[in-house]
N, C-alpha and C positions, 0 to 999 in steps of 0.2 A: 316376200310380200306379206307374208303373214304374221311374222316378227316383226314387221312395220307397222304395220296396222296393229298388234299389239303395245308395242312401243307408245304409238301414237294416241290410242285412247285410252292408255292409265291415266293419265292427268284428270281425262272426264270421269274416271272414277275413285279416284281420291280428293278431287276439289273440292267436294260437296262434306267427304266429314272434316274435312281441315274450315271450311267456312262454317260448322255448326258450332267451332267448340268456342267463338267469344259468344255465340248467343248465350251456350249452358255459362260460360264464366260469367256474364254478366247476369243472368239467374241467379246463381251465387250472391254474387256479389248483392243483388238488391235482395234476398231473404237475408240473409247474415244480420244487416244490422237492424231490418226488423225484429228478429229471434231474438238478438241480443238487448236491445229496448225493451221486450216484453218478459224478458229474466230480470233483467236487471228492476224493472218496476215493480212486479213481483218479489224479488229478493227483499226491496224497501218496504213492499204493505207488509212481507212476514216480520220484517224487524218491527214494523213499528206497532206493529198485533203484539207480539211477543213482547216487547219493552211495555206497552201499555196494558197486560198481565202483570206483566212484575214489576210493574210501579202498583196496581191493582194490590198486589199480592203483600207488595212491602207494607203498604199503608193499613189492609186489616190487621198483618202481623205488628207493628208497631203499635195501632190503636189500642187493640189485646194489653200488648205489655203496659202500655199507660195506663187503661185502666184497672190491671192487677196489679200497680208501682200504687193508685187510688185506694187500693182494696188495703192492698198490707197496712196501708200509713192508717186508715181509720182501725182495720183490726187491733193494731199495738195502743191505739190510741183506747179504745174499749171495747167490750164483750159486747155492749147494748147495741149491737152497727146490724143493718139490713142491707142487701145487695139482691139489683136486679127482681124487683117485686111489682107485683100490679095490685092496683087499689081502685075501689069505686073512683071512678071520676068525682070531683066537685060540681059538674052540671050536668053527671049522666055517664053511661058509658063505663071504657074502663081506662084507664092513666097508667105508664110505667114508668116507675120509679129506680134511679140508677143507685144510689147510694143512700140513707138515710139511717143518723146517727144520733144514739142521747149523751147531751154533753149537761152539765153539774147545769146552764142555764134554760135549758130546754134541748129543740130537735131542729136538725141542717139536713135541709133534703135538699141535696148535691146529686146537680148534672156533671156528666163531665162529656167535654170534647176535643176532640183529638187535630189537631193542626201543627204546619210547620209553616212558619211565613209570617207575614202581616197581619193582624184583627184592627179592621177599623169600627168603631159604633158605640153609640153613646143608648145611656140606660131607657131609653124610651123610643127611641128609633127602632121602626118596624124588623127592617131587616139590618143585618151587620156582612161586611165585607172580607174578606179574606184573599190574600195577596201573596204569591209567590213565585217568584221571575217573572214569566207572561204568562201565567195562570190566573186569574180573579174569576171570585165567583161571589156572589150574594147566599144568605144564609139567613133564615128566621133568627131573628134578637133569639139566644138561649135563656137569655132572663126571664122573655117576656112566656117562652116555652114550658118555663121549666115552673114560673106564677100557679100555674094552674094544678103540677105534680104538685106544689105546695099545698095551695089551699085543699085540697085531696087529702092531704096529712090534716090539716087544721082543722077539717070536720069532721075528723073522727077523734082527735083528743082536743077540741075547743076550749080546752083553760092550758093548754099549753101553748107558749111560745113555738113558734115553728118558722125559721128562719131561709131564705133562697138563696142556694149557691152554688155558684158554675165554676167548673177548676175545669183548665183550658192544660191538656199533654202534649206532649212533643216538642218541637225548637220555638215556640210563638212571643211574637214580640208586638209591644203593646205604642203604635208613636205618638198614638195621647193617650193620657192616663185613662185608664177602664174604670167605671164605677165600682164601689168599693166592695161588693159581695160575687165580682168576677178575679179568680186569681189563678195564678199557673199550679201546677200540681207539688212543686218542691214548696209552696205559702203553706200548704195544708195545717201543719202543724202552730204556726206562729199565728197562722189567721183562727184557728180554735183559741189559742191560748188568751189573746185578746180580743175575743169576738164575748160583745155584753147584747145578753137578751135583754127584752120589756120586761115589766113587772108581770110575776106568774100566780096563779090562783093553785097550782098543785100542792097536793097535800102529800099524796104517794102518789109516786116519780116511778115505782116498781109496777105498778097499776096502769099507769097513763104506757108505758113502753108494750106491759103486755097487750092493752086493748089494740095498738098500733100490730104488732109483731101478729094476734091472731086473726086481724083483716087483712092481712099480707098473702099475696096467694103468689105461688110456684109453680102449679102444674102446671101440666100442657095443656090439658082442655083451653085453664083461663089464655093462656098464650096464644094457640089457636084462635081462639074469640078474638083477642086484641089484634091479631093480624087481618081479621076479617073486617073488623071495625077500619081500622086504618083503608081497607083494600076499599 
């Protein structure tokens, strides 16, 4: 009797873990592709963190080399060249100046900007466009930017000529012609060559460079300043 009764109520006690194990599978079963949804989404914000670093990263490095590809071409071109200087503002303030060179006609105080893509904008339009696959962005006109690092120049040697000009680095393409004192960074030399100033009042050209060269300032304090200014 008692081997029967043992016999008889195993089943009452193994029925109970045989009927838990689809509920843990189905447990399973619905965290799995929760977890895996939430890796995999995760996997895609770190790519897309990480690829927008090193697109981040590519474009100051490339910017860099364009504008030391700017720097060499005006060096070989002459000793009288300035880079990266800050100057009284023309209406206050202080202005930085990217390039600024003496050429036999006067002085080219040269923006430069760095793009690969489309530039759309015509010389008196506020802002200009910039296009590259599904990327557009709008951008202050650099002409109209760069007007003011001029006149900057021009009041401090005012019988010189002092000319605006923006040289555009990287792959950029132009699908209507740019007005004629914006050009890509390989013109630099052909656009010196055939670039005619106005009629100038100089007398000494060695004078007029120095008074420019000793309002040019470097340090950091002025560069601090200008960053406050901006901020």
């Amino acid at each position: 009797m008692l081997i029967r009764l043992v016999a008889t109520s195993l089943p009452l006690i193994t029925l109970p873990a045989l009927a838990a194990e689809p509920a843990l599978a189905t447990g399973i079963t619905n965290v799995g592709p929760a977890t895996f949804m939430f890796v995999l989404a995760a996997a895609l914000l770190l790519t897309l963190v990480f690829r927008s670093t090193a697109n981040h990263a590519v474009g100051v490095i490339t910017a860099r080399i364009g504008a030391l590809r700017v720097r060499r071409t005006l060096n070989r071109r002459s000793p009288e060249v300035l880079h990266d200087f800050i100057l009284p503002g023309a209406y206050g303030g202080l202005t930085r100046i990217d390039h600024a060179i003496l050429t036999p006609g006067g002085i080219l105080c040269i923006q430069t900007k760095h793009y690969n893509g489309l530039i759309f904008g015509g010389k008196d339009e506020p802002q200009w466009t910039y296009v590259n696959g599904t990327i557009r962005r709008r951008f202050l006109n650099p002409l109209i930017q760069n007007e003011g690092r001029t006149r900057a120049v021009r009041k401090l040697v005012p019988d010189v000529p002092v000319a605006n000009l923006v040289v555009f680095t990287g792959s950029v393409e132009f699908p209507n012609p740019p007005p004629k004192n914006v050009i890509r960074a390989d013109k630099i030399d052909s656009y010196i060559d055939k670039f005619v100033f106005g009629p100038s009042k100089v007398k000494d050209w060695d004078a007029a460079w120095l008074t420019l060269k000793s309002a040019a300032l470097t340090d950091e304090d002025s560069r601090k300043d200008l960053r406050a200014q901006i901020a």
